[in-house]
C-alpha positions as CSV (number, residue, x, y, z in Angstrom):
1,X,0.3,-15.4,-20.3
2,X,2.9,-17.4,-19.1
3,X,5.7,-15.8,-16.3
4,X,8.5,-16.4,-19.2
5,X,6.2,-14.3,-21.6
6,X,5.3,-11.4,-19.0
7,X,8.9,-11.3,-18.2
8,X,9.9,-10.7,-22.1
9,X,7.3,-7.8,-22.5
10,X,9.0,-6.6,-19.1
11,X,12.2,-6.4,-20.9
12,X,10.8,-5.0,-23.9
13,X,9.8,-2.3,-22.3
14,X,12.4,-1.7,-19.7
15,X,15.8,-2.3,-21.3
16,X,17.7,-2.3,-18.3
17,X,15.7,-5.3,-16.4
18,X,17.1,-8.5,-16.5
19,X,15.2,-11.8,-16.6
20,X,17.0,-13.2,-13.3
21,X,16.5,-10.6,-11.4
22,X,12.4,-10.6,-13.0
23,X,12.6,-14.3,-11.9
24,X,12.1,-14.2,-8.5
25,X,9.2,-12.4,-8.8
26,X,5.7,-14.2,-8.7
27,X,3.2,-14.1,-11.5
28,X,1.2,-11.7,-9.3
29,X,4.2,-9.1,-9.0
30,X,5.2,-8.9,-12.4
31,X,1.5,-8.9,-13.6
32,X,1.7,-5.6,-11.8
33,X,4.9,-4.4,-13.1
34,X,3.9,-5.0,-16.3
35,X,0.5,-3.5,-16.0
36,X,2.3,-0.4,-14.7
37,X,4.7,-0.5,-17.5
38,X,2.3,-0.5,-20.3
39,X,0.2,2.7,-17.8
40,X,3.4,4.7,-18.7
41,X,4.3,3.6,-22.1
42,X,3.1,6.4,-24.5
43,X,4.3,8.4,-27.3
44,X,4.9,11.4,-25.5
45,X,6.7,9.6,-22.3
46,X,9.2,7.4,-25.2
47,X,9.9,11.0,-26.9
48,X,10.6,13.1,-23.3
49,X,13.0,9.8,-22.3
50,X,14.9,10.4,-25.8
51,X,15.7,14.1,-24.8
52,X,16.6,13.3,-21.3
53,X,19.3,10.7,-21.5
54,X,20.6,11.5,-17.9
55,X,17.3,11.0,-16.3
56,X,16.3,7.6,-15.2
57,X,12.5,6.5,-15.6
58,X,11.6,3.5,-13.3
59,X,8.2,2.0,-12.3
60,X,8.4,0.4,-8.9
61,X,9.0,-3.5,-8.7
62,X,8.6,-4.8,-5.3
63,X,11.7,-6.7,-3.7
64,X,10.9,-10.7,-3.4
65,X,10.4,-12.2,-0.2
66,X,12.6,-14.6,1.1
């Protein structure tokens, strides 16, 4: 899969990323965000975020190095 790609099923999944900030991630890094992503991404977890609207779900993304 190519960064571009992992980076679109990033977004699918988390609506509020945006590919900029995604982009200074290495393959590595979002490989792992994604991976955690899709760990999360069930059913039950999509229907408990639709009847919590003020709660904010995140998985973790490290911060790039500089």
């Amino acid at each position: 899969m190519t960064k571009r790609e992992t980076i679109d099923q990033i977004i699918a999944r988390n609506k509020s990323a945006r590919a900029e900030f995604l982009a200074e991630f290495d393959e590595d890094a979002l490989g792992a965000y994604l991976r955690q992503l899709k760990s999360i991404d069930s059913p039950l977890r999509r229907e408990v975020i639709a009847d919590t609207p003020t709660e904010h779900h995140h998985a973790s993304l490290p911060w790039p190095s500089h």
